[in-house]
N, C-alpha and C positions, 0 to 999 in steps of 0.2 A: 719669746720661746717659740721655738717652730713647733709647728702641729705634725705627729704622725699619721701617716697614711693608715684610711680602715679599712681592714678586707672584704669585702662586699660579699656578703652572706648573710641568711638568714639569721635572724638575732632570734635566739632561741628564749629567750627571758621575757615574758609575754609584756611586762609593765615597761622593758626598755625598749621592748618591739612598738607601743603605743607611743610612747613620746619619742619616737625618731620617726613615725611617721606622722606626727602631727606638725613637727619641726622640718622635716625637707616637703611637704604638701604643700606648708603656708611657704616654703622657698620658692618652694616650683612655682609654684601661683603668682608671686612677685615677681619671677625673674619675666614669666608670662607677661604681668601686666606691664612691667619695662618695656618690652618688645616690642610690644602694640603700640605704646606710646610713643618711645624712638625711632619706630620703623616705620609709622603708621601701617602697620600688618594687624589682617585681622586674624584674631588667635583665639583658639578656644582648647581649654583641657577638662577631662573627664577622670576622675578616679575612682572606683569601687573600694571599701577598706574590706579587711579578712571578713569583717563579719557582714558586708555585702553593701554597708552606706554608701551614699555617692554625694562626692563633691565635684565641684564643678566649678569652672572660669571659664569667661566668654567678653571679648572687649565688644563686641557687638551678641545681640541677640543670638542665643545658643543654639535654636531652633534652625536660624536663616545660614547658620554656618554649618549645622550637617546637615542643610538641605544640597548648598552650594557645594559641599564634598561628595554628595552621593550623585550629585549631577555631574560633575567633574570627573570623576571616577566611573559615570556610564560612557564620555563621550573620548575620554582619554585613555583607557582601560579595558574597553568594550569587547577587544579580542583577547581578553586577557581570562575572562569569566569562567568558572568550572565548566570542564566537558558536559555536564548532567545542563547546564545552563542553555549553553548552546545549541542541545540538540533538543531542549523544550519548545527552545524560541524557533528554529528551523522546523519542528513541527506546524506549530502555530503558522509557520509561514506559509507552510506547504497544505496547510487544510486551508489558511485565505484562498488562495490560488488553486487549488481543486474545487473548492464550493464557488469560486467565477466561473470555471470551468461547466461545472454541471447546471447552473446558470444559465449561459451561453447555449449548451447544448440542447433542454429543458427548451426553449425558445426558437432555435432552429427546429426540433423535434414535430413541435406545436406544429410551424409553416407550415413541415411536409403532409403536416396530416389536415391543412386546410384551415389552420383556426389563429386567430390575430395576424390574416393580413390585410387589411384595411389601413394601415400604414404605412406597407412596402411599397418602395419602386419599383418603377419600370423593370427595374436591370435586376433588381431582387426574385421579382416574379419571374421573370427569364431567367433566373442561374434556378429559382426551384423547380421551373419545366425542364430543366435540358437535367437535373440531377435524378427526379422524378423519372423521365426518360431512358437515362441511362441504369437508374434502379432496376425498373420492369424489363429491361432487356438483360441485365443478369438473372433476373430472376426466371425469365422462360427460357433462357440456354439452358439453365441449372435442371430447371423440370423436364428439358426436353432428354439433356443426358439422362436422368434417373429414368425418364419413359423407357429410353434408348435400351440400359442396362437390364431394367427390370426384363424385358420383353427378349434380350438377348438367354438372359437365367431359365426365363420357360421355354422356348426354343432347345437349350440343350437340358434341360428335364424331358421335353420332351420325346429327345431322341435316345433316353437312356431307359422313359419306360417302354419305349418302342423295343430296343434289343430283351432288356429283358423279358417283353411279352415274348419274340421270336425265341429267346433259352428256354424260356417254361413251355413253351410249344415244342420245341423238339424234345424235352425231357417227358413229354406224357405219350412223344409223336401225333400231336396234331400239325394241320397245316395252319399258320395264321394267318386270319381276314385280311385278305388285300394282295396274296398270294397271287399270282398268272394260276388257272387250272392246266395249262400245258406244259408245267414245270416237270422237270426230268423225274423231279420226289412220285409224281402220278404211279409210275408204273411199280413202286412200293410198296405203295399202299395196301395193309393188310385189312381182309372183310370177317375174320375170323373177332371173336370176341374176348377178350383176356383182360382178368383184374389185377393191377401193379404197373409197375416200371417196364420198360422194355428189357433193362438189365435181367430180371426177373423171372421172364416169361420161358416154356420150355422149348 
């Protein structure tokens, strides 16, 4: 008698939902253990049931077999990882490679400023003079500019309170210090006495 085809769905009957899966487990597990026999393949299966038990088949140790898949799957797989994965690990790489970084620098640093070099060479001690060197020589261009600049700023301050002394001098009409006395303004000059502005007076 030929067998009918079953529709592969959930079996809603909870007592023939158990025994069809206690019946294809122990198949799978068989057909498993065949495999490994015939093929000499190492083969391992894991099953959770609804209510969350775990069975398990392993032709070798079950341990050594997800170790060798999760190894297999790092070295095979490796570009394959979630983006969240990748950019953990590219962190982790980039902070190795910054903390060498500041390492490195941290030690050069030290040199400049005179301390652990009792171990440099020759040519070490000379790339720190000639860098040294070339430091102190931007550093007093740099000072010499800002002297430059400063000393330019008061220069033209000082020519602005210079005009504005000469406007306040002619708004009261005095003459201001520094004047020649045989300026043409001489012969203007009033000896009369008057309180206010010039605008002001009668």
């Amino acid at each position: 008698m030929v067998r009918g085809k079953i529709e592969i769905k959930k079996i809603e009957n909870v007592t023939s939902r158990q025994v069809t899966f206690s019946k294809r487990r122990s198949g799978l597990f068989k057909k498993a253990h065949e495999l490994s026999v015939l093929c000499d393949a190492q083969v391992a299966a894991m099953i959770f049931s609804q209510k969350g038990r775990l069975y398990e088949f392993a032709s070798t140790d079950v341990q050594k077999t997800i170790k060798r898949y999760a190894e297999y799957k790092r070295e095979c797989f490796g570009a394959e990882t979630h983006p969240l994965e990748q950019y953990v690990q590219g962190l982790k790489k980039e902070t190795v490679t910054m903390v060498k970084k500041i390492e490195v620098l941290e030690v050069h640093n030290r040199k400049l400023m005179g301390q652990g070099l009792a171990f440099c060479s020759v040519k070490e001690l000379q790339d720190i003079a000639t860098q040294i060197e070339k430091s102190l020589h931007i550093v007093r261009s740099t000072k010499a500019k800002l002297y430059e600049d400063e000393l330019k700023k008061l220069e033209a301050k000082e020519r602005e309170l210079k005009d504005e002394r000469v406007r306040l001098c002619g708004r009261v009409g005095e003459r201001p210090m520094g004047m020649p006395s045989g300026s043409k303004d001489k012969e203007d000059v009033e000896t009369d006495l008057f309180i206010g502005f010039p605008e002001s007076r009668p």
